[in-house]
VMD Tcl script that draws the C-alpha trace (Angstrom):
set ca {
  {-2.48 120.61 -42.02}
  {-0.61 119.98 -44.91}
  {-1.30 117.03 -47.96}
  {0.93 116.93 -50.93}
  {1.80 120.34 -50.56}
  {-1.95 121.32 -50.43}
  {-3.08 123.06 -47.59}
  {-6.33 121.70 -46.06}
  {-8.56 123.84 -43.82}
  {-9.96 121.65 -40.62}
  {-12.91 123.26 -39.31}
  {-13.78 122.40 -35.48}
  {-17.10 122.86 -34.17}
  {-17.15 124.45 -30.28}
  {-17.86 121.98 -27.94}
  {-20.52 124.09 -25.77}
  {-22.23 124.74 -28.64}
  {-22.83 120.86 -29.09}
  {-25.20 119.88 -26.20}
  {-28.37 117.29 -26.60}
  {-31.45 116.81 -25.31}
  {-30.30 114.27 -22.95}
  {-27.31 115.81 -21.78}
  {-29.68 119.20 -20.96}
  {-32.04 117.40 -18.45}
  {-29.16 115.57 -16.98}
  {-27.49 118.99 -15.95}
  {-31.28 119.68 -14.84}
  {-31.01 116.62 -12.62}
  {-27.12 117.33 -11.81}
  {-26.35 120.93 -11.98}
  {-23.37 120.91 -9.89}
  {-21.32 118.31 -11.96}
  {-19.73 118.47 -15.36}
  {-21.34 117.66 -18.20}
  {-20.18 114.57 -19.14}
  {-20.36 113.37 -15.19}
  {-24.10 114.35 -15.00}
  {-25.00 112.34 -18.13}
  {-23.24 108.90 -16.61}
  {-24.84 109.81 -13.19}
  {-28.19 110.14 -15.25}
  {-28.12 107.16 -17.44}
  {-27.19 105.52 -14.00}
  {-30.15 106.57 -11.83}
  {-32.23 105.97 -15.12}
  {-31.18 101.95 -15.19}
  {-31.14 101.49 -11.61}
  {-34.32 103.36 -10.67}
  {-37.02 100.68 -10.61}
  {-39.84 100.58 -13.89}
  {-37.92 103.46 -15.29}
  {-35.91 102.17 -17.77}
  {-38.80 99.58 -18.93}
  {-41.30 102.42 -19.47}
  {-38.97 104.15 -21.58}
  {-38.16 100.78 -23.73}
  {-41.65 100.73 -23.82}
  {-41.56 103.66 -25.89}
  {-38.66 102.93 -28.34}
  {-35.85 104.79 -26.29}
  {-32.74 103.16 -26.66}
  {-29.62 103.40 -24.00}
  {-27.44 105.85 -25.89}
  {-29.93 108.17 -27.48}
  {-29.24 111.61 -27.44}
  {-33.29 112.70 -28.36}
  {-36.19 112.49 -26.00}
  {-39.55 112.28 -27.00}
  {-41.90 114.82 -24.76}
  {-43.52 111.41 -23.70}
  {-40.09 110.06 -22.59}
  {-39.67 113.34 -20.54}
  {-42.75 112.48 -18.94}
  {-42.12 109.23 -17.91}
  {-38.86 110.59 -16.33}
  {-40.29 113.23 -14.84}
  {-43.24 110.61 -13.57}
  {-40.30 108.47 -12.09}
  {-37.75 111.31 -10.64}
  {-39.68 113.68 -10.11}
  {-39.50 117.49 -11.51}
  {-35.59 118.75 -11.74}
}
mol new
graphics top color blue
foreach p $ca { graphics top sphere $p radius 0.5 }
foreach p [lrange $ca 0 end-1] q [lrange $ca 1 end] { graphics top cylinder $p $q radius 0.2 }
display resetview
């Protein structure tokens, strides 16, 4: 890339290097989807499954967070059973 005759150096971070918490125990959950399908199909079953996503509110986990406590875990685990 180029800027007043200056060249500039982008630097790109690899995508499968870049994987959450969340994202992890949805491909536990959904391990024959794609990563990004698993995560909707988890944050789906996780507001649809009855109690669920209350218990984890209860807890301070918010819809889009990336970072489980091991006591959110739990509760999932509680609710969906082990992976």
């Amino acid at each position: 890339m180029r800027n007043n005759n200056k060249e500039i150096k982008v630097r790109k971070r690899p995508k499968s290097r870049i994987r959450n918490q969340f994202g992890n125990l949805a491909m536990r959950y959904y391990p024959g989807r794609a990563y990004k399908t698993a995560i909707r199909a988890f944050r789906k079953e996780i507001a649809e499954t009855r109690g669920l996503l209350q218990a984890l509110t209860d807890t301070g986990y918010k819809p889009h967070q990336r970072r489980l406590s091991p006591r959110q875990m739990q509760i999932i685990e509680d609710f969906l059973g082990e992976p």
